[in-house]
Each structure stands twice: as C-alpha cells, then as structure tokens.
N, C-alpha and C positions, 0 to 999 in steps of 0.2 A: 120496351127494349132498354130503357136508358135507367129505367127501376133495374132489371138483369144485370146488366153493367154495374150497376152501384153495388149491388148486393153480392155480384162477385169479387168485385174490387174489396170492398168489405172480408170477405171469406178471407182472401189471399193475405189480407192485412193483418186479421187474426190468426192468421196459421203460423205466419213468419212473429207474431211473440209467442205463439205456443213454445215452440225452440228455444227463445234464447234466454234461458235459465239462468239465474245467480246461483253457483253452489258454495257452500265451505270456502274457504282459501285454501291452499296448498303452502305447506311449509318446510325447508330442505334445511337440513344444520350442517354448514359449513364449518372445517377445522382447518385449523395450520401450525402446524409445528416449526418456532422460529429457533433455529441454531444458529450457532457460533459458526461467525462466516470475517472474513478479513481479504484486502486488497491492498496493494503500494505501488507508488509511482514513483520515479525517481526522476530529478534532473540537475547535472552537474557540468560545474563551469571548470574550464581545463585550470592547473596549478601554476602559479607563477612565484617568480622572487622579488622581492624589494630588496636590494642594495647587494652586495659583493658578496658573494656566497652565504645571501642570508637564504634560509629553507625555504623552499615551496609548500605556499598555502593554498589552498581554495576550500569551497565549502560544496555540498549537493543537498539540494532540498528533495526532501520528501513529505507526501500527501500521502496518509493512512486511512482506513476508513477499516474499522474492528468492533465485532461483537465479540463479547466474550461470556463464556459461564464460568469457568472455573480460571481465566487468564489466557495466557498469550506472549507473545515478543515481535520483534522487530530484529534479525541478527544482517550480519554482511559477510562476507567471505570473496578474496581475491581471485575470483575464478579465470582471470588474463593476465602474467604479469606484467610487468613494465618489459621487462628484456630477461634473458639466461643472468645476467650479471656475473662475477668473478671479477676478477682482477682485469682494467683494462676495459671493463666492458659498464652497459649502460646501469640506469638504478632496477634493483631487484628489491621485493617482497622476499621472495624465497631464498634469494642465493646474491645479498648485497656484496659488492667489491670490496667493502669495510667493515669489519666486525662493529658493531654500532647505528650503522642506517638500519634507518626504521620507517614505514610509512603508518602513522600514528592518528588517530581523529577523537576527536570528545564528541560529546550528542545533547542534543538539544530536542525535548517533546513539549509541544503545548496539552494544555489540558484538555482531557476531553471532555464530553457534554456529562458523561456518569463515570465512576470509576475511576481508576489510576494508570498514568503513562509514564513511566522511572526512565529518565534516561540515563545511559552509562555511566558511574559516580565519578570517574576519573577519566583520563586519558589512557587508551585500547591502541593496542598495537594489533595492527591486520595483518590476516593469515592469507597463505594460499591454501593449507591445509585443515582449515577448520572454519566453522561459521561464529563469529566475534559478536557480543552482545551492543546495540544498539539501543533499541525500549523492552519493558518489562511491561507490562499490563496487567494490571490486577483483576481478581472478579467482578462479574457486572460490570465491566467497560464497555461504551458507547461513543463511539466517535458521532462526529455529525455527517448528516447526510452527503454533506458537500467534499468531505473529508477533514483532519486536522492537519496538521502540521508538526513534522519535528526536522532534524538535520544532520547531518557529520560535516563537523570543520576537522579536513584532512591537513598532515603536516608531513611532508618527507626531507628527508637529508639532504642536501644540496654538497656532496658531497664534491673536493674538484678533481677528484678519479675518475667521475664518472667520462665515457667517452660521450662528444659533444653529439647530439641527434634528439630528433622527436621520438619520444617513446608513449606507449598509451597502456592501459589498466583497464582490467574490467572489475569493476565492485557489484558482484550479486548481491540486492537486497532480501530478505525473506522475510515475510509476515506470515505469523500462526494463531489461532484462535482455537482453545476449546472449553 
C-alpha cells in the first residue's frame, strides 16, 4: 500500500511539470507621441503707493511649465476692470478719467531647462480689449518639471481724480505652446 501511495504521489508530481512549460517571451511595442503642451499659475499682491501721489506698484508672480515645437507665448489681457472710470470716477484700463493713465507692467522670465523664454523688451500698456505680450518662447522650449518662473511688475497712475474707494482688476494670463 505504502509502495501505491509513493507511486501515485510520484505520478501526480510528474503530471503537474508535464504542464508548466517555458515558451518564447511575449513582446508588445509601446509608442507615445509627446506634444507641445503648456500651463500657468498666477499669484499677485494688491498695488500700493509710496509717498504723495506717487503710482501704484505691485508685481504677480508666475509659474510656467511649457513644451514647445515650433514656440509659444505667455500674453495677459484685462478681462475685469478697475471701475467704468470718466471723469469723477475710479481708475480705468479702458476708459481713464485722464487722458494719460495707464496701467503699464514690464516682465521678467527665467531661463528655461532648453530653449528660449523673451520677456516683453520694454514697458506694455494693458488692454481690456486685447491680449498684451508677456514671454515669447522659442523652439524646443522645456521648462522644468516643477515649473519656471517669470513675472509682470504692474505700474498705474495714481492719479488725484480718481474718486476715493477699493477697486479690483482682473489680469487674464494665457500660455500657448505649438
């Protein structure tokens, strides 16, 4: 009985490696097609004056993060404005109390990991009615993963028409890649 036993046990043993074969490998070709892809963040501190109707400054930081193939930009356009403005009334982008107010910013990009970040050559006067150039991006731009860094240091008229009150702005940022 205990010879029976062995010899089946035996049997069972060899059947279970009859089954478990080595074949070939298997092999699958993965692809990915990397595009031109871009993001932006923005964060800005409200505008204030230093001394007797000197202008309001403040700056808003922005975190970019851009691929590009053929380039790209960074624009902004005032899609809230301060107030209606006219005579009497608060500060305006669109329609200042004063021929002359302006709400004005220069830019600032750091470099990126490949490629070229141009920020604005000069001082840009902001639109309600248009989107205003910020960075340029050349081909084959790479930010880093974390993102970069560029800026707008904004400058408005402090003018003393303006009627006394908080007023607020909205600055649309836009990042484009292709």
């Amino acid at each position: 009985m205990k010879k029976t036993l062995m010899v089946a046990s035996l049997m069972l043993l060899a059947a279970s490696f009859s089954y478990a074969q080595i074949g070939p490998p298997a092999t699958s070709q993965l692809s990915v097609t990397v595009g031109a892809e871009a993001s932006i963040t923005a964060q800005a501190g409200p505008l204030s004056s230093t001394g007797t109707f000197g202008n309001y400054t403040g700056t808003t930081l922005l975190n970019y993060k851009v691929r590009t193939i053929s380039g790209g930009a960074i624009t902004v356009e005032i899609t809230t404005d301060f107030s209606t403005g006219g005579t009497g009334g608060g500060p305006s982008v669109a329609a200042p109390p004063t021929t002359g107010d302006a709400l004005t910013y220069t830019c600032t990009a750091a470099a990126p990991v490949t490629g070229s970040a141009i920020p604005c050559g000069s001082s840009q006067t902001a639109s309600t009615t248009a989107e205003t150039p910020v960075v340029t991006f050349g081909a084959t731009t790479q930010s880093t993963s974390a993102g970069t860094a560029a800026s707008t240091s904004w400058t408005l008229t402090n003018d003393p028409s303006y009627k006394a009150g908080t007023y607020n702005a909205v600055a649309t940022f836009t990042i484009s890649a292709s």
